[in-house]
N, C-alpha and C positions, 0 to 999 in steps of 0.2 A: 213481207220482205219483197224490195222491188228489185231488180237492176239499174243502175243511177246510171254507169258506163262502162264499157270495156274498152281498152284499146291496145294495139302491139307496139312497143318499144324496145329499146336497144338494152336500158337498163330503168332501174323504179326502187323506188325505196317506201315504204308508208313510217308516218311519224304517230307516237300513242293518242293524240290530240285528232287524227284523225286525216291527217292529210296527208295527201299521197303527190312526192314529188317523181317527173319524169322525165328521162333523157334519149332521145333522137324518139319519140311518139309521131305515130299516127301516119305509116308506110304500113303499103299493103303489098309490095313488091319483091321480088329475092329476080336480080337476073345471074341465071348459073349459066357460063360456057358451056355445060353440059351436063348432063343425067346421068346415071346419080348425081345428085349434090345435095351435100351433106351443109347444114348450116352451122356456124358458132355458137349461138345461141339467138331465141330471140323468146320479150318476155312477158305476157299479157296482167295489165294493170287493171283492176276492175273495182269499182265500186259498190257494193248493198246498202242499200238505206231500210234498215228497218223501224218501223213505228212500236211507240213503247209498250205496246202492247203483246209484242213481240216477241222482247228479250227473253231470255235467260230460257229462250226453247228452240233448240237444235233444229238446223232445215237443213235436209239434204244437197248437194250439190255434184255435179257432175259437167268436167271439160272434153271432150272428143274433137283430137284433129283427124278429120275426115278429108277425104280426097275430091276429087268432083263427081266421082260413081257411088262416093258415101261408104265408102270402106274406109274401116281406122286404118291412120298412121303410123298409130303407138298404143298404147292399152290408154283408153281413158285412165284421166285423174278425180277423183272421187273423195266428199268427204262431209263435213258438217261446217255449217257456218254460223257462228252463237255470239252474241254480244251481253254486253251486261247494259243495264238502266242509263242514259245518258246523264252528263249534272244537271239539264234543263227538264223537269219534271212536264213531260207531256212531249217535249220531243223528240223528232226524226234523229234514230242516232246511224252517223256513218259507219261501214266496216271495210276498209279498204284489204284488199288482197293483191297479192303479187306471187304468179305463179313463170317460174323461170323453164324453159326447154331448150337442154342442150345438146348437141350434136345428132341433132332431126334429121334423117336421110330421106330427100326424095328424089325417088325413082322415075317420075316422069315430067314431062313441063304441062301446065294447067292449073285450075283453078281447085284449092283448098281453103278450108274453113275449122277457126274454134269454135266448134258448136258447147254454149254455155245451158244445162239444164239445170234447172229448179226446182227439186221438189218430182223431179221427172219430166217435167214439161219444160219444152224449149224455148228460152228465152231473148237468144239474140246469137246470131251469126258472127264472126271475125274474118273478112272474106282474107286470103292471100295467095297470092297468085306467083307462081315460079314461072319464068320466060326466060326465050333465049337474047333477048334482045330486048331493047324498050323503042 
């Protein structure tokens, strides 16, 4: 199982067929007048491609938003990610995810990150950056 993408949006939807539609994607920004600040929500869209050799066996996963000293924000979100056989015998079958985060407090201005793990090992960064200004 690889990572195909991740990205933050405002909102996401995934369809059974496998595709994943997405609304205000790919901002890496929040400008808050000031600290705390609390956001509304914001949602990370991601995709798995797993090969069929694959399926129907459970891989760990693991999301941490982290700060820029690598202290969590939130308790990690943690879980399995399992697909069944695709209908094209031998292929790559998608698994789209959509993990929502609402009313995220942050305490300082600086750089934070969805750190997405695999299996335990790190797979790819979601950088976002809270500022006072742009």
């Amino acid at each position: 199982m690889v990572l195909d993408y991740a990205i933050l949006c405002e909102a996401a939807s995934a369809a059974p067929d496998g595709k994943t539609s997405i609304l205000g994607g790919g901002f890496d920004i929040f400008v808050a007048p000031k600290v705390p600040f609390q956001i509304h929500r914001v949602v990370l869209a991601a995709r798995f491609l797993f090969r069929s050799a694959e399926t129907n066996t459970p891989v760990p996963f693991e999301i941490r938003l982290i700060d820029g000293d690598g202290q969590l924000v939130l308790p990690s979100q943690s879980g399995t990610v399992e697909t069944r056989p695709g209908r094209i015998p031998g292929a790559i079958v998608p698994y789209p995810m959509i993990l929502e985060f609402a009313g995220v407090t942050f305490h300082k201005y600086g750089p934070y990150s969805f750190e997405i793990l695999i299996e335990g090992r790190a797979v790819k960064s979601v950088p976002l950056y809270i500022v006072d200004s742009l």
